[in-house]
C-alpha positions as CSV (number, residue, x, y, z in Angstrom):
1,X,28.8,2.5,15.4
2,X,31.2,4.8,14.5
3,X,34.9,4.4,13.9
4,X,36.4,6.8,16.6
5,X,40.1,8.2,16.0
6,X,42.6,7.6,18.8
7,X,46.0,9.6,20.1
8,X,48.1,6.4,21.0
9,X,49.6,4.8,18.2
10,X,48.3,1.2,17.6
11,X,50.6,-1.9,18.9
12,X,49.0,-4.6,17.4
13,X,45.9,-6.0,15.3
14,X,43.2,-7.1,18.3
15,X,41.9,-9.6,16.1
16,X,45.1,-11.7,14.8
17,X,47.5,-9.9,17.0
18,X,49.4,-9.6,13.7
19,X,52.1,-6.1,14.9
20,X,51.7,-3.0,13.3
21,X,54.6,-3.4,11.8
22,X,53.5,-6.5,9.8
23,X,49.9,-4.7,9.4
24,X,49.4,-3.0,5.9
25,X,46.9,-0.9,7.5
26,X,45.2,-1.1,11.0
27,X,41.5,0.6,11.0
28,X,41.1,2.0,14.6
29,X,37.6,1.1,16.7
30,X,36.7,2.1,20.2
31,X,39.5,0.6,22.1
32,X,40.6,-1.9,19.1
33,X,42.4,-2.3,16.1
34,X,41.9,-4.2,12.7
35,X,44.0,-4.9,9.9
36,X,43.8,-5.3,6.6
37,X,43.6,-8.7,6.5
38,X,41.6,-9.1,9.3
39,X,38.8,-6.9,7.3
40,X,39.3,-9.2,4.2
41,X,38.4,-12.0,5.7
42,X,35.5,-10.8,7.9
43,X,34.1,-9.7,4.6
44,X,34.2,-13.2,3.4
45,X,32.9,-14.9,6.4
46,X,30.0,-12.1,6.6
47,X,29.3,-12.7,2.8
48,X,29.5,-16.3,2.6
49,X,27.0,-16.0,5.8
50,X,24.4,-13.9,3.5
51,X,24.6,-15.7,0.8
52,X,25.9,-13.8,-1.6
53,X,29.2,-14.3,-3.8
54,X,32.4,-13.4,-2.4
55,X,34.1,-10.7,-3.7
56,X,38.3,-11.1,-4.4
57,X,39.4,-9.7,-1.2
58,X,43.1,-11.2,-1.5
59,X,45.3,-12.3,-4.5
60,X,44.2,-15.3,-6.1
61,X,45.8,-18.5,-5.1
62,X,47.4,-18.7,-8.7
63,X,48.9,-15.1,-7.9
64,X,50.7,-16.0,-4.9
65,X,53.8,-18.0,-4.2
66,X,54.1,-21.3,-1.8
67,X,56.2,-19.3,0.3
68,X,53.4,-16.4,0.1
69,X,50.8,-19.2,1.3
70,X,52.6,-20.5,3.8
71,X,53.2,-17.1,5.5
72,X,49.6,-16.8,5.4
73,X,48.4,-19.8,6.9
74,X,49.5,-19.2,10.8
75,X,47.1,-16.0,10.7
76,X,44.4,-17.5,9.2
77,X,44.2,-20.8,11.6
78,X,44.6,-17.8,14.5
79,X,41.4,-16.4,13.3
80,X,39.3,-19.9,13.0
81,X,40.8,-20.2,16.7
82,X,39.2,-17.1,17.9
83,X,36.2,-17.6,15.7
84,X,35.7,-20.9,17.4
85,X,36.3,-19.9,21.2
86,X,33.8,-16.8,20.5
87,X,31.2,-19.8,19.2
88,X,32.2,-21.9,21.9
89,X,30.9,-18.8,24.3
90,X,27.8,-18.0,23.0
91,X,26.9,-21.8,22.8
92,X,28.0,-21.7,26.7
93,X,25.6,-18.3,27.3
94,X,23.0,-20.4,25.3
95,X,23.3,-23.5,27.7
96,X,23.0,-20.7,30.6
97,X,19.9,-19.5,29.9
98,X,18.4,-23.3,29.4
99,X,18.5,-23.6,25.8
100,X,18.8,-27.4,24.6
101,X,21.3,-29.3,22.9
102,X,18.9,-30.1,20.3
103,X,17.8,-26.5,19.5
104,X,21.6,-25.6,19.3
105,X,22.1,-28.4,17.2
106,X,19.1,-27.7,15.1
107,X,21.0,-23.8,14.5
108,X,24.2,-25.6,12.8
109,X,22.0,-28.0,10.9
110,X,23.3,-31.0,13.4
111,X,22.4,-33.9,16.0
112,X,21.8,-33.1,19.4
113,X,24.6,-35.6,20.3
114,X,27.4,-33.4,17.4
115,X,26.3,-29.8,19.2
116,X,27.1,-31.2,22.9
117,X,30.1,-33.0,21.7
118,X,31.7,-30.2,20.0
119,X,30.6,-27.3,22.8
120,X,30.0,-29.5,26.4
121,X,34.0,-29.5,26.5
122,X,33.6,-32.7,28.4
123,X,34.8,-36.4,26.8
């Protein structure tokens, strides 16, 4: 898919929400917007998912301040939110269509019992 240029001036990131004023740089999609940040750490996630070595996308822990950290740390638990209610709807499209617990377990390398626990939403 191609990256598509638009005439309104982006608000906001769509992944972290992060304002465009905060962004470093926001990369425009159909109908969405990604910062910098936001591209760093997809790379990492998509990497780490391959495989292969991660690449040094941000400054190295020893290269940033406490303070630096700190800032960092509300936009990175935002993404592992989102990541996690994206997950939790596939595994709801999954149960949809018929597809066991222990088959979705089996696909995070867990029990039957862990997958239901951490996507049935019920106690």
């Amino acid at each position: 898919m191609a990256v598509t240029a638009h005439s309104e001036e982006p608000t906001h990131c769509s992944f972290c929400g992060k304002p465009s004023s905060e962004a470093g740089k926001l990369v425009s999609g159909p109908g969405v917007y990604i910062c910098d940040e936001c591209v760093a750490l997809a790379d990492r996630i998509v990497t780490e998912a391959l495989g292969k070595p991660p690449t040094q996308s941000t400054p190295a822990w020893n290269s940033m301040t406490d303070e630096e950290i700190l800032h960092h740390l509300p936009s990175v638990a935002a993404h592992i939110d989102r990541a996690e209610a994206e997950l939790h709807t596939w595994v709801q499209e999954l149960r949809r269509r018929g597809v066991t617990w222990t088959r979705i377990g089996d696909t995070f390398g867990i029990t039957r019992q862990s997958a239901w626990e951490r996507f049935s939403g019920e106690e």
